[in-house]
N, C-alpha and C positions, 0 to 999 in steps of 0.2 A: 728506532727513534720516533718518538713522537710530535704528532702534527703541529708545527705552530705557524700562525698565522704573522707574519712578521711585515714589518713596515714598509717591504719592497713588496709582496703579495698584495698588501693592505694597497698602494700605491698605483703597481700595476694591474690587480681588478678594476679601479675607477678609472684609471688611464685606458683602458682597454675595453670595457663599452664606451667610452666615449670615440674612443678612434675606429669603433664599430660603426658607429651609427654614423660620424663626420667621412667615413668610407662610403656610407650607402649615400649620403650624400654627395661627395665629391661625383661618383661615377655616374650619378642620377644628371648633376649638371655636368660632365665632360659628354655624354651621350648628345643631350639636349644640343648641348653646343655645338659640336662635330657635326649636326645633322642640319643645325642653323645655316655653321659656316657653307655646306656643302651646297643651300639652300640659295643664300648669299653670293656666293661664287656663280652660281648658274646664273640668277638675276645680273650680278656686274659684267659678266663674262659673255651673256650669250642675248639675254631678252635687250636688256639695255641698250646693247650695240648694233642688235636688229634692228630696235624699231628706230635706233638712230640712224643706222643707214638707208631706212626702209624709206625715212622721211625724205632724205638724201635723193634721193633713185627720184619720188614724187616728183621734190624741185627740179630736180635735171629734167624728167620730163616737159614739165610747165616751161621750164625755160629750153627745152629745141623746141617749143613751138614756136614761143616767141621768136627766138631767132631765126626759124626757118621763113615766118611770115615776114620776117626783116629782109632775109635773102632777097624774098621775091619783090620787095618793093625797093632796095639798094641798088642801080644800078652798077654806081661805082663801087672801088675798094672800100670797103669799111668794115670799122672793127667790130663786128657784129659777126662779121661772116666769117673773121678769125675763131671767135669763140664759139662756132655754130662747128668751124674745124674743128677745134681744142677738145670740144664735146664731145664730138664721135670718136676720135682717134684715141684720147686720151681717160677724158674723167668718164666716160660709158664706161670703156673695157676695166679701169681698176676699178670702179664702185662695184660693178658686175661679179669681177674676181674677189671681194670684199666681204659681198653679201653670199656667196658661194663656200666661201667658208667660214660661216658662220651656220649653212643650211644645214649639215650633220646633224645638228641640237632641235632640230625644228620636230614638230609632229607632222607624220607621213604627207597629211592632207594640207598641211603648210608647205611641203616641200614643193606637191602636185602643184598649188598655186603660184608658186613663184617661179617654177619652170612655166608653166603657160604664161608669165609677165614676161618672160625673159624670152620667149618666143613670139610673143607680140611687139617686145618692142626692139629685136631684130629686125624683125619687117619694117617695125616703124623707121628704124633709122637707115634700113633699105632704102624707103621710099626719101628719106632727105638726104640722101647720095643721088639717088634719083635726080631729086629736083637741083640740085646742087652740080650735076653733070650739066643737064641741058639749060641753067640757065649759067655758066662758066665764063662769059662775053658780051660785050656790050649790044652786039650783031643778034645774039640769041634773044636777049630782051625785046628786039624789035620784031620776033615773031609772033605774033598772036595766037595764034595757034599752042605755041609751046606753054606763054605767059597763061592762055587761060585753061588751059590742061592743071599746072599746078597751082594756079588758086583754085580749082576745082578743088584739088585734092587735099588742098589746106581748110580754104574758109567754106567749103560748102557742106553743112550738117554729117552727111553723110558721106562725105572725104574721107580716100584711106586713112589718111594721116589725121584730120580728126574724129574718124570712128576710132580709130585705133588709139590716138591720146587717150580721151574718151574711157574705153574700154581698162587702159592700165590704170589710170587715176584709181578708176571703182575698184579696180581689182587688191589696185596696193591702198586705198583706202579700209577693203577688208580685210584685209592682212594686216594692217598695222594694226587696227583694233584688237587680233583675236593676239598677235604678240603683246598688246599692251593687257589684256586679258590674262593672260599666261602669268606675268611680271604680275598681277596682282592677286592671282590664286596660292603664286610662292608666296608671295609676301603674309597671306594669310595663315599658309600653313607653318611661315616660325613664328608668329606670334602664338598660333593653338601652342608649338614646343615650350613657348618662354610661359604661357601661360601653367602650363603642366607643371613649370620644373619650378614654379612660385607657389603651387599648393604643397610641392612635396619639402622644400625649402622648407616652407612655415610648418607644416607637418613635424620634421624632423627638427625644427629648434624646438617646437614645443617640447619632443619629450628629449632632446639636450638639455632644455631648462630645467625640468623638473628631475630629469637624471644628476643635473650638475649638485642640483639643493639636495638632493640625497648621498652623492658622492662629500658633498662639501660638508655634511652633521656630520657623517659618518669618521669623516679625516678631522675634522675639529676634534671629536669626541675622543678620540683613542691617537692623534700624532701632533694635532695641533696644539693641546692643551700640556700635553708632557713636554716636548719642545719646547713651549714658552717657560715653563716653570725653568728648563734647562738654559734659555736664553737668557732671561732674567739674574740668574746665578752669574752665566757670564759676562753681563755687562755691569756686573756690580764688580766682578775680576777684572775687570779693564776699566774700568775706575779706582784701580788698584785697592778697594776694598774686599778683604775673604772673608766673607759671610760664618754666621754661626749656624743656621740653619742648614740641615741637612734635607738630601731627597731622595723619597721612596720612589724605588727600583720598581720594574716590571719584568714581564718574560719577554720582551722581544729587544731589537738591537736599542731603543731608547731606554731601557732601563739599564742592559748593560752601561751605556754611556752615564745614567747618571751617578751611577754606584764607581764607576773611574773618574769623576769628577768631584764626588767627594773623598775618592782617596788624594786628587789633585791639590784640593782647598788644603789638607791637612799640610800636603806635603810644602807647600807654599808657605804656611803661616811659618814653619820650620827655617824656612830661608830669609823671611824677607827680615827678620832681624839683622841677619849678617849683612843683610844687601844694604838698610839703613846705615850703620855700621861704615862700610867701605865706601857708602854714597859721600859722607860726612868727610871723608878724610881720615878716617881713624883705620890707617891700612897694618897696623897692629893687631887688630879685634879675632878672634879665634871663632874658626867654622869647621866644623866637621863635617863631609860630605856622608849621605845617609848609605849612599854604596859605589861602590868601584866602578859601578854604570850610573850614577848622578850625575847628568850632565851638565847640567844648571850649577849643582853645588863646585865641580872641578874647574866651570869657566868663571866663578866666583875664585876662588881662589888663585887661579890665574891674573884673574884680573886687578885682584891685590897684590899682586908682585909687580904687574907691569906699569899701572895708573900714575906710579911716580915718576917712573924716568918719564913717562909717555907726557906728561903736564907739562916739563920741561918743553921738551923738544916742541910740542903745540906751540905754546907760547911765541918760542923762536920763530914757526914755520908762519905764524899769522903775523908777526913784525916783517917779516920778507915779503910776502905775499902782499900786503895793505902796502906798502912803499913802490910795491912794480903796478900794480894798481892806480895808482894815481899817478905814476912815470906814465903807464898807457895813455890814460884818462887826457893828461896835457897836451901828446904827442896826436891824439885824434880829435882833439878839440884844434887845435893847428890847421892840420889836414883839413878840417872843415872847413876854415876861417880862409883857408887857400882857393877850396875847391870853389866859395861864394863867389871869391871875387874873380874866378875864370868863366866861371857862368853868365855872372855878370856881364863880363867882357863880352863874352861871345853874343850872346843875347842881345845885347846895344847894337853891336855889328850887323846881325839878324836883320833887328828893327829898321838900320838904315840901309841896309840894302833894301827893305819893302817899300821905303820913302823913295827911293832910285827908280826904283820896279815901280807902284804907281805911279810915278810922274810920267811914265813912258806909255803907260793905258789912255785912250779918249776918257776924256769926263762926260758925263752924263750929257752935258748941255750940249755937245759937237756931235754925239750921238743922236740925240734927238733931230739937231739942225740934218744931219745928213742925212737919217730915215727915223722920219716921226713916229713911225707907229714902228714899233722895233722892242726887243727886253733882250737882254746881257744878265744871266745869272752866271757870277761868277763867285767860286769857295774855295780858295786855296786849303790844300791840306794841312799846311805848315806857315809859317808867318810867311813867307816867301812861295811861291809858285813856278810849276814848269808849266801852267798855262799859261797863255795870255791871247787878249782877243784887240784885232790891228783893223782902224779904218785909217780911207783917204778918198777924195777926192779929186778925177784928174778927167780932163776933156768931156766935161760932161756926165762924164760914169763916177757912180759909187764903189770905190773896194771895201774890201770887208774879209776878215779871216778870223777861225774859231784854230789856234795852235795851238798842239800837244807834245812838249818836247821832252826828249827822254828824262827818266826820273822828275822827285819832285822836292820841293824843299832846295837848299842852296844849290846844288848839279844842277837844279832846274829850270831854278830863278838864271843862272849863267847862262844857260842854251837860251833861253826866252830872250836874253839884253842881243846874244846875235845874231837871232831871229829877224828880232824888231829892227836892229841898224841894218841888215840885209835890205831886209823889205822895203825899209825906206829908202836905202842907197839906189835900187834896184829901179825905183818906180820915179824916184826923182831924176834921175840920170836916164834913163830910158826914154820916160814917158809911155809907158808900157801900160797898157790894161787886157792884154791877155791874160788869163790867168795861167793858162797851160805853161807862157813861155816865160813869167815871173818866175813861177815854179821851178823851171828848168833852171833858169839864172840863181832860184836861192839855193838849188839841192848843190849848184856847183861850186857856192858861196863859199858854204858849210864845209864840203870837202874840203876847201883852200884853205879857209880861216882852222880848220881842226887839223890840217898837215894829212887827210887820208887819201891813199894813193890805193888801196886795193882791200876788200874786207880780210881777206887771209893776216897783211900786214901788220895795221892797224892796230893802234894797242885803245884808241877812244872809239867805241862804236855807239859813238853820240848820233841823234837825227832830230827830227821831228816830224809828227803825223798834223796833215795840215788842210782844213777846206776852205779856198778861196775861190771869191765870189767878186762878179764884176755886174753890175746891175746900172740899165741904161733906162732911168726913171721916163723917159719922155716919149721910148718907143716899147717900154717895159719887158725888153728881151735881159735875159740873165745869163751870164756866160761862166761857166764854173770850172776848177779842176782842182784833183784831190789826191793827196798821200792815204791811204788807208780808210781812212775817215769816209764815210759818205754822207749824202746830204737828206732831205727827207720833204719832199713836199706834198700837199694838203692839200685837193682840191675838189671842192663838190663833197665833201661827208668822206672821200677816201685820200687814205697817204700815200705816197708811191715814195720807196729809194731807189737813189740814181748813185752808181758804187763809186770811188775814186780808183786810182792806179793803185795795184799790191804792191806796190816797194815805196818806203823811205826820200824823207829829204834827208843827204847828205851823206847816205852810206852806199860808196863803190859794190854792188853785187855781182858786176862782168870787169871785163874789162872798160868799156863803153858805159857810161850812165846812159840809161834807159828815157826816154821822154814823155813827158805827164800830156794825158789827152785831154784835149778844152771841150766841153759840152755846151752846149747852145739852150736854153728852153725860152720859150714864148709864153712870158706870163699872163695868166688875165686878174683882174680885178675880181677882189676875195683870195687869191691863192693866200699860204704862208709856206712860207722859206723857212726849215732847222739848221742850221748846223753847229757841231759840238763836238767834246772830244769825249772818250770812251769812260773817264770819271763816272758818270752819273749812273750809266749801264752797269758799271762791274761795283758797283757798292751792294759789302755783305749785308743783311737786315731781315728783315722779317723776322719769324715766329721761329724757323729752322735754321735762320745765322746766313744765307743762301745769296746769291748775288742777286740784286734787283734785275738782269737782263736788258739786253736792248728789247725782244719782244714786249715785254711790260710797258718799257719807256714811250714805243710807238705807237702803242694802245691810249696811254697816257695823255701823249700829244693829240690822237686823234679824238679825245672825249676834250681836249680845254681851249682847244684851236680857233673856236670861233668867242671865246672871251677877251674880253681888252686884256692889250698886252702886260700893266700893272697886273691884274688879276693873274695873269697867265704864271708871272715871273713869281708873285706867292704861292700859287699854290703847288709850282714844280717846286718850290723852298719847302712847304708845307710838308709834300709826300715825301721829298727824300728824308727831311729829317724824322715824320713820323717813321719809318721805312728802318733808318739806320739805328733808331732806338738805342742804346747803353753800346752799340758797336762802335769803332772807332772809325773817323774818314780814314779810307785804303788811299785815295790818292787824290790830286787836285779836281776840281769840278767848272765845266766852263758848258753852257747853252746857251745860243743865239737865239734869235727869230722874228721876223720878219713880215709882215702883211703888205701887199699891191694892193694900193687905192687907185 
């Protein structure tokens, strides 16, 4: 049989230098890349974390001097001499074990140096155990002797403890340098890779390009232009026109095709008379099928026996159908006209339970009157709320609570109404500004008022997570106790939280309700006071859909803390809603806050 070059050869030669060359490509950049990545890896993995810990290890040193020069001038307890503790016992030994394994990755002469750091400042923190022994009492401070031995060996030049600071700074000052060296020799060597694999890139489109314009005359010339002629033919048959021009054949599979498509036009002109014919209604008209495998011609004739009865029956099936149709059609237009006005209903009922529910909130103005410098962001998720935030006034003292009570929306808005009469029955009838034992009084409230005798029982395991605050403006001590919830106070550039009890108001976990602990703090002028419920933390958003975090929120607080409270209360509105973006509120939202003037 003789050679012929046919439409799939003619095809698969151009498809196959091309997938030659886009090979030598691909593997030219999977190399590059794998060696980036490996490149990359080492940088994030090993330099990055060194010199991040290296800097680490620096500060810790810089600061046990300082602390240790603090020992020695501290007579009494102070917290200095804690974190001078914390240091040695603790952030030494894991930064130590930190940087130890990271040392594997190091070069030899980097390892040598950071064992002689780590041998020096053994000694060193020898020597402030040392000084930390013998000065342990107030009796010892009275020794002179001992006092001037270790500021010898602190503040005098050539003090152990300041030779020896001294000696490790330089020492991890050159080592950070020669890691940060490292991290920018890699970094150079995958830019030479990206750079390689951008000349062979350009290289290799080039002759893609000029391969493709030689692949592409070549398929024009001998597949594209036969083709068209053949497509051409066919779209004048599916514009139900068959052409009288015929088309010259070739040797390969396109010319077969087109010498079958003119025997197809013939066979068609053949038919489409009968088809006119039976289209019109003339199911009398005579067709002879061209052969006993005519397929076309047998379902023609077929289709002239059945067309009559089949019109019938049509007709019938579309007067049935168009009558249950518009039967539908009334019966869900109904349905609609129902479902409005239960929506309706409900919704009004909604709207006045929130007229209920605000009226039972402080207004701004009583807010203000009780603590001036103060912000209340509060965003129900639902027209109604299971937050709500509760002041009063009583002996002097301000209360104040940020409530989170189970679920949100109507469950919610309902816990929140016997919240608020709790609290108020509680505090009026009392006279109570403990907050510990208000607390206790409302967890046993809730029990009573929700019939719960035991968690197992219970078919409501209703509560609520709750931080109240009793603040004595005239001696500005703050006495606080908390369900869940903690509080978060600001003071001097740093936050500190103070946790509330892990259990529930209103839900039995023992047999015995458990009792909420009251906390004391002694504010000063400048502090601010947080408190809030979990809303604002667990809202999803960002770029990844992700929960904003309490970490975020506490950072958040401590970057706006010292702007006036209006400011304050925009721009925590500002971030969550930029934050929450196209995502929907997860649950209510309620932050307090507070300033001592």
């Amino acid at each position: 049989m003789a050679f012929r070059f046919t439409v799939g050869r003619k095809i698969g030669s151009g498809f196959g230098i091309l997938i030659f060359l886009t090979f030598i490509a691909f593997g030219t950049t999977l190399i590059t890349i794998t060696d980036s990545r490996q490149i990359n890896d080492r940088i994030t993995n090993l330099y990055t974390p060194s010199v991040s810990a290296l800097q680490e290890l620096n500060i810790l040193v810089v600061r046990s001097k300082m602390l240790v020069s603090s020992w020695i001038i501290q007579q009494q307890e102070h917290e200095d001499k804690e974190k001078l503790k914390k240091l040695i016992k603790e952030e030494y030994p894991e930064l130590k074990k930190r940087i130890n394994e990271l040392v594997g990755g190091w070069h030899k002469e980097d390892q040598e140096s950071i064992s002689s750091i780590f041998n020096i400042l053994d000694g060193l923190i020898a020597d402030h155990e040392y000084i930390m022994t013998h000065l342990n009492s107030f009796e010892s401070y009275q020794d002179a002797i001992v006092v001037f031995d270790v500021k010898m060996m602190v503040e005098d030049m050539d003090g152990d403890v300041a030779d020896k600071t001294r000696n490790v700074l330089n020492k991890l000052s050159i080592l950070i340098e020669a890691q940060r060296a490292q991290s920018t020799q890699k970094n150079k060597e995958m830019l030479n890779s990206f750079s390689f694999l951008q000349n062979v890139v350009v290289g290799l489109g080039v002759m893609l390009f000029v391969g493709g314009i030689l692949i592409a005359f070549f398929t024009v010339r001998t597949i594209v232009r036969p083709v068209d002629e053949v497509k051409q033919l066919l779209l004048h048959m599916a514009r139900g026109v068959l052409p009288d021009k015929r088309i010259k054949g070739g040797q390969d599979e396109i010319g077969e095709m087109s010498m079958a498509l003119n025997r197809l036009v013939g066979t068609m002109k053949l038919t489409t008379e009968f088809a006119r014919e039976v289209g019109s209604g003339n199911f009398e008209s005579y067709y002879k099928p061209l052969s006993e495998e005519d397929t076309l011609g047998l379902a023609l004739l077929k289709m002239r026996e059945d067309l009559h009865v089949n019109e019938r029956m049509l007709e019938n099936k579309v007067a049935q159908r168009t009558a249950e149709v518009v039967r539908q059609k009334a019966e869900i237009e109904l349905q609609s006209q129902r479902i409005e006005v239960f929506y309706k209903q409900v919704t009004d009922s909604i709207r006045y339970a929130k007229r209920i529910q605000d009226a039972i909130l402080p207004p701004d103005s009583v807010v203000k009157k009780l603590l001036p410098d103060s912000l209340v962001l509060f965003k129900p998720k639902d027209i109604v709320s299971g937050d709500f935030y509760w002041f009063e006034e009583m002996n002097g003292k301000v209360l104040f609570a940020a409530v989170d009570c189970t679920g949100h929306g109507v469950p919610g808005a309902f816990m929140s109404i016997v919240g608020y009469n709790l609290l108020k029955q509680i505090t009026s009838k009392n006279q109570e500004t403990s907050p510990a034992r208000i607390l206790d009084e409302l967890s046993k409230g809730v029990s009573e008022t929700l019939h719960q005798r035991n968690y197992e029982e219970s078919t409501a395991k209703d509560g609520m997570d709750i931080t109240l605050c009793s603040f004595d403006q005239r001696t500005k001590e703050l006495e606080f106790a908390a369900a869940f919830n903690p509080l978060f106070l600001v003071r001097e550039g740093e936050i500190f939280e103070i946790k509330g009890n892990k259990f529930p108001i209103g839900i039995f976990l023992e047999k015995e309700a458990k009792k909420f602990t009251n906390h004391r703090l002694q504010l000063e002028k400048g502090d601010v006071i947080y408190i809030f419920s979990d809303g604002y933390a667990d809202q999803f958003g960002g770029v990844k859909g992700k929960k904003f975090m309490q970490s975020q929120f506490r950072n958040l607080l401590l970057d706006i803390h010292t702007k006036p409270m209006p400011e304050q209360k925009r721009l925590l509105d500002q971030t969550l809603e930029r934050w929450r973006g196209n995502e929907d509120q997860v649950d209510d939202i309620l932050v307090m806050g507070m300033r001592v003037n």
